[in-house]
N, C-alpha and C positions, 0 to 999 in steps of 0.2 A: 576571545570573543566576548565583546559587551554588547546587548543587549536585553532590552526590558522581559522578554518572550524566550530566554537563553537563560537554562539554569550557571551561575557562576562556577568556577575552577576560582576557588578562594587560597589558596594553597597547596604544597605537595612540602612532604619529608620524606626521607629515606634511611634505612639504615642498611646491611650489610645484606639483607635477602629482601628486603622490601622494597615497594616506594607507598606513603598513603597520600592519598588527594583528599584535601579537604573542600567538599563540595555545598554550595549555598545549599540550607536546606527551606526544603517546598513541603508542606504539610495538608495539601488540599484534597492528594489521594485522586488517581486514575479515570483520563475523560469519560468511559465510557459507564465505570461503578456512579460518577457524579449523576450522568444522564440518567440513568438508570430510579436514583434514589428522589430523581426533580418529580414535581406533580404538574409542571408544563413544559412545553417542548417545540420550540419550531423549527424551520426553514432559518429562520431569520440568527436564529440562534444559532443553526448550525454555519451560517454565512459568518459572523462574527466569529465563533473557534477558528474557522479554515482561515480568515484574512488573519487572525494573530499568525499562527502556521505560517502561512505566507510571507507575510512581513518580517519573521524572525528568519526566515528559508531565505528568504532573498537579499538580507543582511549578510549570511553568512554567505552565499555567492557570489557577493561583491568582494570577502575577502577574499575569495579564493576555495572556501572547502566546501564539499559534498557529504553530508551525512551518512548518507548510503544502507541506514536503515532506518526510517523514520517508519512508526508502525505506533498504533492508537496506546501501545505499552510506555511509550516513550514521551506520553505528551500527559503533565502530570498538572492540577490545579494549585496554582502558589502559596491559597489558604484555603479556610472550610467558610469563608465568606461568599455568600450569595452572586456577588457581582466580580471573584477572584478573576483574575490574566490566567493564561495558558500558559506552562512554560514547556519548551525542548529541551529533553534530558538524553542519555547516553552516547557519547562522542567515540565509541571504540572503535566501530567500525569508518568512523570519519576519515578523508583523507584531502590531503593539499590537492587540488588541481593541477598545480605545477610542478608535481613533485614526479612525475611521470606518469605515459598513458595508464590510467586505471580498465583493467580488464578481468579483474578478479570475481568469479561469481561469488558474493556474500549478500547477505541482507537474512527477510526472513520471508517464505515460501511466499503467501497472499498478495502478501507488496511487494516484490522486486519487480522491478522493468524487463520488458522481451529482451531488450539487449542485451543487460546482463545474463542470461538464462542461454541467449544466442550467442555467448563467451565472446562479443565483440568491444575495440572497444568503448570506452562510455565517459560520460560524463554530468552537467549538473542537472540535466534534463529526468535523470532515474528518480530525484529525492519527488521533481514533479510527478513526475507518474504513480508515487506513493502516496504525496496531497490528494492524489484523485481518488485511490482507491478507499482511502480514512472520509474522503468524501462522502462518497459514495454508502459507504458504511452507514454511516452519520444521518442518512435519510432517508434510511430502511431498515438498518439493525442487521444485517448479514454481508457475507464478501461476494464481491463480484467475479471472485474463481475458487472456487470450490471441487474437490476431489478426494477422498481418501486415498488415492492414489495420484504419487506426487509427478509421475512424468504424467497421467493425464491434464492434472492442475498444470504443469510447466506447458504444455501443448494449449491449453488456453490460454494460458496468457501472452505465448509468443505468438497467436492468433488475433488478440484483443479481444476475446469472445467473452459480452458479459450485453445483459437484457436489464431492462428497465420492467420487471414482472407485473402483472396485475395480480392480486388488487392492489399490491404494497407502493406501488408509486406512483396510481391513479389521483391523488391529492399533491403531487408533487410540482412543481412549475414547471414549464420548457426548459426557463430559463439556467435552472437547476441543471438538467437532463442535460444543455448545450454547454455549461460548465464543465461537467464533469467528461464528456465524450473530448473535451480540447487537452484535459490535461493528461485523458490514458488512450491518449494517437498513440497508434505504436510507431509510426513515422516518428522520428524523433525531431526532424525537419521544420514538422509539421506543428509537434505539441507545444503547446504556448511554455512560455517563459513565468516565472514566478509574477513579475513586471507584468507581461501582459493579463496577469490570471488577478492581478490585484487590480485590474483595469473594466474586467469581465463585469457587467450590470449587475450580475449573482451577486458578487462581492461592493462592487464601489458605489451600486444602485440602489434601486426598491425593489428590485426584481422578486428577491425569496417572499416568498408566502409567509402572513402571521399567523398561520392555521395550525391549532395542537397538534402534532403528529405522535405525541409522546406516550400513550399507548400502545402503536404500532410496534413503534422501534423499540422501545424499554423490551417489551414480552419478545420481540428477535434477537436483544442482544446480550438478552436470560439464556437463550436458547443455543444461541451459537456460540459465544464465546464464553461459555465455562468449560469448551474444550480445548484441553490443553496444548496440544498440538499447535493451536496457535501461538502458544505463549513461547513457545521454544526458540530458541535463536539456532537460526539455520547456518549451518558453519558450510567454508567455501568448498570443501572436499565434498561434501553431500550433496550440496547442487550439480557438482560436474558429474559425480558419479552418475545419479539420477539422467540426465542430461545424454551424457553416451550409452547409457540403459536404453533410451529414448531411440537415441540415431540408430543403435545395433538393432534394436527391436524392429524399426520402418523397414532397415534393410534386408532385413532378414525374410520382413512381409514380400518386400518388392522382386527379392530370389527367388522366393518359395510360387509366388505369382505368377513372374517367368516360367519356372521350369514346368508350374501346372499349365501354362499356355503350350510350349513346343510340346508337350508328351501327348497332352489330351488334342492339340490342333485345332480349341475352342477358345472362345472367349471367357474369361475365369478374371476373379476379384480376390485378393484377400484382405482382411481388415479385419482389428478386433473389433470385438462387440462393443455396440453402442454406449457410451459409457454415460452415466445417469447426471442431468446435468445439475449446475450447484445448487439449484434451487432445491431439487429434489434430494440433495445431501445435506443441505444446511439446514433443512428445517425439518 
C-alpha cells in the first residue's frame, strides 16, 4: 500500500525464529495527545483529520483490504509540525477482501461494527463504522458506547444506540450530527461508502463550524481516555466469548419468564437492571 496518509512497510528480514519489518517512521505522536496539547480546536479541524482517514481508507478499499481495526490509537501525526498529515498505522489485523468471507470477530470493543459482534459475515463497510465512531469522538471528547460491562457495550452497539448529549454537542452543526448518523447505520446497506462520506458537505463543504470546541473536548478526552481499557486490543476469542455470554444470558431471561408466566398464570417480565448509559460512565 502506497499512500500519502499510509504509514510505509519499507522492508522485512528474517532470520531462523523471526521476521523484522522495517516500518516508515512518523514522529508526530498520537491524534488525540496532539488535540489535547493544541490551544484551538474546531469542527473544521476535525472535518480535515476524518477526510485524510477517509481518503487513505478508501485507497486501500480500492485495493482490496479492510483494516478491520482502525481506532484513534492507530492514527498517528507524521511530524511535531503544526500543519503535519495524518497517517494509518497498524496492518495486523488487516485482511484481503478476496482472500475469503471474513467473519471473524476482532477489532477493539468501542469501534467494531454490529456485524462483526453479530458473528455475520462482513466486509469494507466495518472500517466505516469505525471512521464514524473516531468521528464522533473528535467532537466531543468521549465514545458513543460506553459500558464497563462488555456484553452490555456489545448490546449497544449491535443496537446503534448512541445520543448526541447536551450540553456537549449543543455548538455542534446538523451537518456534523448527519455525517456522523450515515457512517454508524447499522444497516450496512444503508451506511455510506468512504466515496460517498468524502462527498458528505461535512467533509467536501463549508458545512463544519469555525467555532473553538477545544476546551470541551481536550477536558473529555483527559477524562476518558486515560483508561486503559481502551487501549487494549481486543482479541477475536474475547468478543465471541462475550457475545454467547450475551445470547445464553437473554435466554436464559426469556425461560426463566416463561416458566414465571405458566406457574404464576400472570403476566411477568424479566430483564436486568437498567444499565447506566455511556454518558453517565464516561464521564
Amino acid at each position: 500500500l502506497t499512500h500519502p496518509n499510509i504509514v510505509q512497510l519499507l522492508e522485512t528480514f528474517e532470520d531462523k525464529h523471526k521476521v523484522y519489518l522495517v516500518m516508515e517512521l512518523v514522529t508526530g505522536g498520537e491524534l488525540f495527545d496532539r488535540i489535547v496539547e493544541k490551544g484551538s480546536y474546531t469542527e473544521k479541524d476535525a472535518s480535515h483529520l476524518i477526510r485524510q482517514v477517509l481518503e487513505a481508507v478508501d485507497y486501500m478499499h480500492d485495493q482490496g483490504v479492510v483494516h478491520r481495526d482502525l481506532k484513534p490509537e492507530n492514527l498517528l501525526y507524521y511530524s511535531q509540525d503544526e500543519d503535519s498529515k495524518i497517517m494509518i498505522s497498524d496492518f495486523g489485523l488487516s485482511k484481503m477482501e478476496d482472500s475469503g468471507i471474513m467473519a471473524t470477530a476482532c477489532g477493539t470493543p468501542g469501534y467494531v461494527a454490529p456485524e462483526v459482534l453479530a458473528q455475520k459475515p462482513y466486509g469494507k463497510a466495518v472500517d466505516v463504522w469505525s471512521i464514524g465512531v473516531i468521528a464522533y469522538i473528535l467532537l466531543c471528547g468521549y465514545p458513543p458506547f460506553y459500558d464497563e460491562n462488555d456484553a452490555n457495550l456489545f448490546a449497544q452497539i449491535l443496537k446503534g444506540e448512541f445520543e448526541f448529549d447536551s450540553p456537549y454537542w449543543d455548538e455542534i452543526s446538523d451537518s456534523a450530527k448527519d455525517f456522523i448518523r450515515q457512517l454508524m447505520c447499522v444497516d450496512v446497506e444503508k451506511r455510506y461508502t468512504c466515496k460517498q462520506s468524502l462527498g458528505h458537505p461535512w467533509i467536501s463543504g463549508n458545512a463544519a463550524s469555525d467555532k473553538n470546541i477545544h476546551s470541551s473536548v481536550s477536558e473529555q478526552l483527559k477524562k476518558n481516555f486515560a483508561k486503559s481499557r481502551w487501549r487494549q486490543a481486543y482479541h477475536a476469542t474475547a468478543v465471541i466469548r462475550q457475545m454467547r455470554l450475551l445470547a445464553l444470558s437473554t435466554q436464559r431471561e426469556k425461560k426463566l419468564s416463561e416458566s414465571s408466566d405458566t406457574n404464576a398464570n400472570t403476566t411477568t417480565t424479566s430483564a436486568p437492571p437498567a444499565s447506566k448509559s455511556p454518558r453517565e460512565n464516561a464521564h
